[in-house]
C-alpha positions as CSV (number, residue, x, y, z in Angstrom):
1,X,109.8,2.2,118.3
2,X,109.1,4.1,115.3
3,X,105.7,4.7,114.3
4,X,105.1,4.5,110.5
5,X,102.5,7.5,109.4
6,X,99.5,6.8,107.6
7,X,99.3,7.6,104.0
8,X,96.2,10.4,103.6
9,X,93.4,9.3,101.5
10,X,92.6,11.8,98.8
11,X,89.9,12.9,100.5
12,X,91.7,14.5,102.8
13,X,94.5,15.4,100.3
14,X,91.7,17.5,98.4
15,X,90.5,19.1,101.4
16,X,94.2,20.4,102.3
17,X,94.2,21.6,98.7
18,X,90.9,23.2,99.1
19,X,91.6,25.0,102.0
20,X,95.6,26.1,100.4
21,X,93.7,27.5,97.6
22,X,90.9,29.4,100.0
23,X,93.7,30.4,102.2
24,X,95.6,32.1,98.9
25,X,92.3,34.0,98.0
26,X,91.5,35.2,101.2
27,X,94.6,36.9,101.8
28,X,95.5,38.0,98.0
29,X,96.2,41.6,98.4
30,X,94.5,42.2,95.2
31,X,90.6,41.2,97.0
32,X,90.5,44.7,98.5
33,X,91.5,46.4,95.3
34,X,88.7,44.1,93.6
35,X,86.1,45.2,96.3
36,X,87.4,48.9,95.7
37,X,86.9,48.8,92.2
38,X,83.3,47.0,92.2
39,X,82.3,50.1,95.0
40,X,83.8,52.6,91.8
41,X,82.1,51.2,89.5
42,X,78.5,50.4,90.8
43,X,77.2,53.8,89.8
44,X,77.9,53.1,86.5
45,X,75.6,50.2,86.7
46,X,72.8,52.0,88.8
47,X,73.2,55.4,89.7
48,X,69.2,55.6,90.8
49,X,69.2,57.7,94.8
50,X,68.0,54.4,96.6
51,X,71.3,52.6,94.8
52,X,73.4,55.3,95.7
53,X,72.1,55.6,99.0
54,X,72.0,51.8,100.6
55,X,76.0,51.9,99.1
56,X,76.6,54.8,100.9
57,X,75.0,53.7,104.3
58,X,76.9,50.1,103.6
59,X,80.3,52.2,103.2
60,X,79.4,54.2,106.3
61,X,78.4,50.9,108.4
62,X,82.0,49.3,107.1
63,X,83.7,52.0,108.6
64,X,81.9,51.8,112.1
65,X,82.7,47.6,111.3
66,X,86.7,48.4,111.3
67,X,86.6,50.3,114.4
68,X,84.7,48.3,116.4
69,X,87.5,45.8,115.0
70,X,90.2,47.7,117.0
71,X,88.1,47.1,119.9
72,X,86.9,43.4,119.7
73,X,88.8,41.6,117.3
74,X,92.1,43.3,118.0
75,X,92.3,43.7,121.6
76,X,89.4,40.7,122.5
77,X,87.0,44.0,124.3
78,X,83.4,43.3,124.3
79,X,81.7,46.9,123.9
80,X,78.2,46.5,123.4
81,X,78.0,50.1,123.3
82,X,79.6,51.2,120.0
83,X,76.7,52.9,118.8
84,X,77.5,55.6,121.9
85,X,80.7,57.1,119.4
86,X,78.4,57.1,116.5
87,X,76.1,58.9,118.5
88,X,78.9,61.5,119.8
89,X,80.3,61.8,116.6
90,X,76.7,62.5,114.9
91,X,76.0,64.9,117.3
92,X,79.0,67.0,117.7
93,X,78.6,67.6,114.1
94,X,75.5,68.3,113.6
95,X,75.5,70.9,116.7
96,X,78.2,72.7,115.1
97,X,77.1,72.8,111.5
98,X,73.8,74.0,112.6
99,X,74.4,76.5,115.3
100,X,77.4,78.0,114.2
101,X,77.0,78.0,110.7
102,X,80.4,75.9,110.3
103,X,80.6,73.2,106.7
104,X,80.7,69.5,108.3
105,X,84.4,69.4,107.2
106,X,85.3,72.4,109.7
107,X,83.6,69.7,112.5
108,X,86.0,67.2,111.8
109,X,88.6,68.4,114.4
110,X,85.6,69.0,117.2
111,X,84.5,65.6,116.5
112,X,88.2,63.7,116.9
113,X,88.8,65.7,120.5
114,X,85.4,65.1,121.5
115,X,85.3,61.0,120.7
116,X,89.2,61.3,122.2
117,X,87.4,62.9,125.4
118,X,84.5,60.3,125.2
119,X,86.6,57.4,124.7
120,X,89.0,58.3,127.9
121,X,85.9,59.2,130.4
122,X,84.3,55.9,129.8
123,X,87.1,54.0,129.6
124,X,89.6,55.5,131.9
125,X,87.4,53.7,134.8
126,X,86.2,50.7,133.5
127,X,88.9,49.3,131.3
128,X,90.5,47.4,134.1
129,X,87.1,45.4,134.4
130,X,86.8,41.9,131.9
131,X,84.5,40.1,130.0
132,X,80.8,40.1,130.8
133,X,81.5,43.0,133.4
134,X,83.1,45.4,130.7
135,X,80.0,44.6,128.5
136,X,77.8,45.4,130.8
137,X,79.1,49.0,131.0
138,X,79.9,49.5,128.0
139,X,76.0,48.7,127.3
140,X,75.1,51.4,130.0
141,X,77.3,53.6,128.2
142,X,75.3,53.5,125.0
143,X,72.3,54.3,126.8
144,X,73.2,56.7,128.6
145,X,74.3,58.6,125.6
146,X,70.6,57.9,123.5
147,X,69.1,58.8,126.5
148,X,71.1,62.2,127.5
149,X,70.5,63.0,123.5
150,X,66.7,62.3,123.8
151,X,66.4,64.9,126.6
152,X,68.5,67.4,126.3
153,X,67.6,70.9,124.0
154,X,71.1,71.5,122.3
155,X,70.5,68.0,120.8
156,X,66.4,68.4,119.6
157,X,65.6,66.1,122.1
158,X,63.5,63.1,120.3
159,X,63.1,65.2,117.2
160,X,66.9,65.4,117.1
161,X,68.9,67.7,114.6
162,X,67.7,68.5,111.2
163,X,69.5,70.9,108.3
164,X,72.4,69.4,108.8
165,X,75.3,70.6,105.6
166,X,76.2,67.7,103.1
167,X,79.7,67.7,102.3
168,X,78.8,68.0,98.7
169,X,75.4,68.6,97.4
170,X,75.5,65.9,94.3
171,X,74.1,62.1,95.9
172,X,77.1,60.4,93.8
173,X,80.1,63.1,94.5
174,X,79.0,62.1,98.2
175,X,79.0,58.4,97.5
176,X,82.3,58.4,96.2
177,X,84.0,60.7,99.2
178,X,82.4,58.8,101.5
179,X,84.1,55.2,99.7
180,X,87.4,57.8,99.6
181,X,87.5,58.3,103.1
182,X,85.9,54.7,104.5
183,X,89.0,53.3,102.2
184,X,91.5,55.5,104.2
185,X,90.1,54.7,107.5
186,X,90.2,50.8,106.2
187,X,93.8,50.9,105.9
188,X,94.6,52.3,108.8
189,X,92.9,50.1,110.3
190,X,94.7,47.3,108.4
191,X,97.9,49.3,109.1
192,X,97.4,50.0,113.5
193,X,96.7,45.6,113.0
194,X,100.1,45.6,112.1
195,X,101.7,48.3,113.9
196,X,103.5,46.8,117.2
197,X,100.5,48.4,118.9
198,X,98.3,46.2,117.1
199,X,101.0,43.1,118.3
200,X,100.3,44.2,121.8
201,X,96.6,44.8,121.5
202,X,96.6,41.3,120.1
203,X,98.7,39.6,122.6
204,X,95.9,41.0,125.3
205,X,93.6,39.3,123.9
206,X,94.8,36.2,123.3
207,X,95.9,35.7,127.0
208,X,96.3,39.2,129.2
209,X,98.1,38.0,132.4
210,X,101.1,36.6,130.2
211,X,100.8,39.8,128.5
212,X,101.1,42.4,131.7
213,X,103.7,39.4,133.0
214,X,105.7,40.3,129.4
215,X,106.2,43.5,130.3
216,X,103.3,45.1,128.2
217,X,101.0,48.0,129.7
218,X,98.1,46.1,129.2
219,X,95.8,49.1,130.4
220,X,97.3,51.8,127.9
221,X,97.1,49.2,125.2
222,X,93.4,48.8,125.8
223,X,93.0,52.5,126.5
224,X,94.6,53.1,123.1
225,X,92.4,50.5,121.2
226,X,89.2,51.6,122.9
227,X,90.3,55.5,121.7
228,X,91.1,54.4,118.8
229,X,87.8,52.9,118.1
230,X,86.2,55.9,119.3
231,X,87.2,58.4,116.7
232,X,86.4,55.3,113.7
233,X,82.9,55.6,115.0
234,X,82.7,58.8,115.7
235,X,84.4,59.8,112.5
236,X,81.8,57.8,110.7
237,X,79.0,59.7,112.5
238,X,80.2,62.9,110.9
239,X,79.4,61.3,107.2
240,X,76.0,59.7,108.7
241,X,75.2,63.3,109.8
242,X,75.8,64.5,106.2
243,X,74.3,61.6,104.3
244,X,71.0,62.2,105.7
245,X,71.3,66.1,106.8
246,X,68.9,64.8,110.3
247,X,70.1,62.7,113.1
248,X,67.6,61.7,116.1
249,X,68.1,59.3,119.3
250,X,66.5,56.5,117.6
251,X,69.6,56.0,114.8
252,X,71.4,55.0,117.9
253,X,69.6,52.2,119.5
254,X,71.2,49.3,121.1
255,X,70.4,47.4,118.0
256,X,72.8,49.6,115.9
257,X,75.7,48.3,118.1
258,X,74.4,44.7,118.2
259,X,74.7,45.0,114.0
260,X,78.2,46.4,114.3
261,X,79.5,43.5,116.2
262,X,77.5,41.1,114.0
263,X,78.9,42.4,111.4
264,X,82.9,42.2,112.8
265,X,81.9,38.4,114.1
266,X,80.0,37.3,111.0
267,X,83.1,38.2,108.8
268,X,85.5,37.3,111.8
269,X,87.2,38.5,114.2
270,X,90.6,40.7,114.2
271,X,90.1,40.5,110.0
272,X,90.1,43.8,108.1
273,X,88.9,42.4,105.4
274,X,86.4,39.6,106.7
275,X,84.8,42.6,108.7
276,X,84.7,44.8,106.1
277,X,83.1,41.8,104.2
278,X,80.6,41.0,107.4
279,X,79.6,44.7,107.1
280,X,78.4,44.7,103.5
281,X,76.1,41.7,103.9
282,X,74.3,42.9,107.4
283,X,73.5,46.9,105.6
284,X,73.1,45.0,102.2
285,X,71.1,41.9,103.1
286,X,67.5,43.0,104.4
287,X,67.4,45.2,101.2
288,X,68.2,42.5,99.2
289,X,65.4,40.7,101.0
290,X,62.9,43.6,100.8
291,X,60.5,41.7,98.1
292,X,59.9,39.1,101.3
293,X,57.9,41.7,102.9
294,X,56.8,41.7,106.3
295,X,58.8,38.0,106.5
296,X,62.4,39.5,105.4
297,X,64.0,39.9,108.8
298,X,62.8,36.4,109.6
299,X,64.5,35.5,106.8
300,X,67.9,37.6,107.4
301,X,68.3,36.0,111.2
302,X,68.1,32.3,109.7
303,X,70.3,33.0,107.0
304,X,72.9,34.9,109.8
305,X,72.4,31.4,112.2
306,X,73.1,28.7,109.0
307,X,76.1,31.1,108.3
308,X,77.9,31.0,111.6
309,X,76.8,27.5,112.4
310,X,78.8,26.4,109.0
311,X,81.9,29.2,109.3
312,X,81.8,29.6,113.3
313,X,85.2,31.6,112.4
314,X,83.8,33.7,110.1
315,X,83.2,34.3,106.1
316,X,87.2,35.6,106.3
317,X,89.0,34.8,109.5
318,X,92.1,36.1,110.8
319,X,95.0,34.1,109.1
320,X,98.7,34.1,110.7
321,X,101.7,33.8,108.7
322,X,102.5,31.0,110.4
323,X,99.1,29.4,109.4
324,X,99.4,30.1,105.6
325,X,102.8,28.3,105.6
């Protein structure tokens, strides 16, 4: 017997039509070029040190946002310990500028091998754990690195690192390498996503055991996202190091991390640009709300919870091909 479908009411016509058109914007290709240009152009507008500063910090965070990207939203990781590759990153820099006299670009190289290094010691051993037990490590981890850099001499202990080398002694030439490089490190991200590494890292997420039983190393694919996330952060440590020439244990506090991973969930998982997106309003917002005083935070956490309780996907989720057919 067939069954005759009902007609749909325009309501729901107009919603489908909504969402078609909101599914067209979000993944236009020309939205990143728009977000590029408006990140060129805002020192024409207001080229004052804070304005050049809090844009250079948001660039810095939206890096740190896209690599943490590779390890949650890709590959479905929970690291609450991201803020440990910043840390390593920072560091390695800033002890090589300072006591050998070496320009933060000649640290670059130290920086990758050393995050590589980092990112295989912790998770070599602990990658093959899931879920609440990986985060739980991975929060250890972060701790242990803050801690280790709050005691030991080579890293200033709580006084940390100061004199650190700029790359480039003019505030606005450093905003706009810094937006040069975050926008490289952006699009690789984008590009690994659709790489078939970022396939596999995706199909461990979305359901592991079919995954390994498909024939895919599901270990080396989570090894590969969790180093690849690694050098992103650390990476972006090397231009926090020379944005504000002095790094100390307390930049790299558990609540650094829990940021990053706001940021990648508030613009939604697995998105480039949704992160990237997510990572602009966390850095941006409190100084927007800086007038609010003492009551601006209070006011940034109920903002964050009426925002995830209406887009529990995110301000730009992940969209398959499939979907926007």
């Amino acid at each position: 017997m067939n069954e005759t479908k009902a007609p749909e009411t325009p309501r729901k016509l107009g919603a489908k039509a909504s969402r078609t058109r909101l599914s067209k914007l979000f993944d236009n290709r020309w939205a990143g070029l728009a977000g590029l240009l408006i990140a060129l152009l805002v020192p024409f507008v207001n080229a004052s040190d804070y304005m050049l500063s809090i844009m250079t910090s948001a660039a810095i965070f939206a890096m740190l946002a896209s690599g943490l990207n590779i390890v949650v939203g890709y590959t479905g990781l929970l690291d609450l310990g991201y803020a440990a590759f910043f840390a390593v990153g920072a560091y390695t820099s800033g002890v090589l500028s300072t006591r050998f006299d070496l320009p933060l670009l000649a640290t670059v190289p130290a920086v990758i091998v050393v995050t590589v290094i980092a990112g295989i010691i912790v998770g070599a051993p602990t990658l093959r754990l899931r879920s609440d037990y990986l985060a739980i490590v991975t929060l250890g981890f972060g701790e242990i690195i803050r801690i280790t850099a709050n005691n030991l001499p080579v890293t200033g202990g709580p006084s940390g690192i100061y004199g650190i080398p700029s790359l480039i002694d003019n505030q606005a030439a450093f905003y706009y390498i810094t937006v040069a490089i975050v926008t490289v490190a952006i699009i690789g991200a984008s590009r690994l996503g659709r790489s078939r590494l970022g396939r596999a890292m995706r199909f461990v997420r979305e359901d592991e055991d079919a995954a390994e039983a498909s024939g895919v190393h599901t270990y080396r694919v989570k090894l590969a996202a969790y180093i690849a996330g690694a050098v992103w952060g650390g990476l972006a440590g090397v231009l926090f190091a020379g944005q504000l020439s002095a790094i100390s244990p307390n930049s790299f506090t558990f609540l650094q991390s829990a940021l990053v991973l706001m940021a990648v969930v508030l613009g939604g998982m697995g998105s480039v640009p949704g992160v990237v997106l997510g990572a602009i309003i966390i850095s941006l917002l409190p100084e927007l709300l800086r007038g609010a005083a003492d009551y601006r935070f209070f006011i940034f956490g109920v903002l964050l919870i009426i925002v995830m309780l209406v887009r529990p996907q995110g301000l730009w989720p992940a969209r398959s091909k499939e979907a926007l057919k």
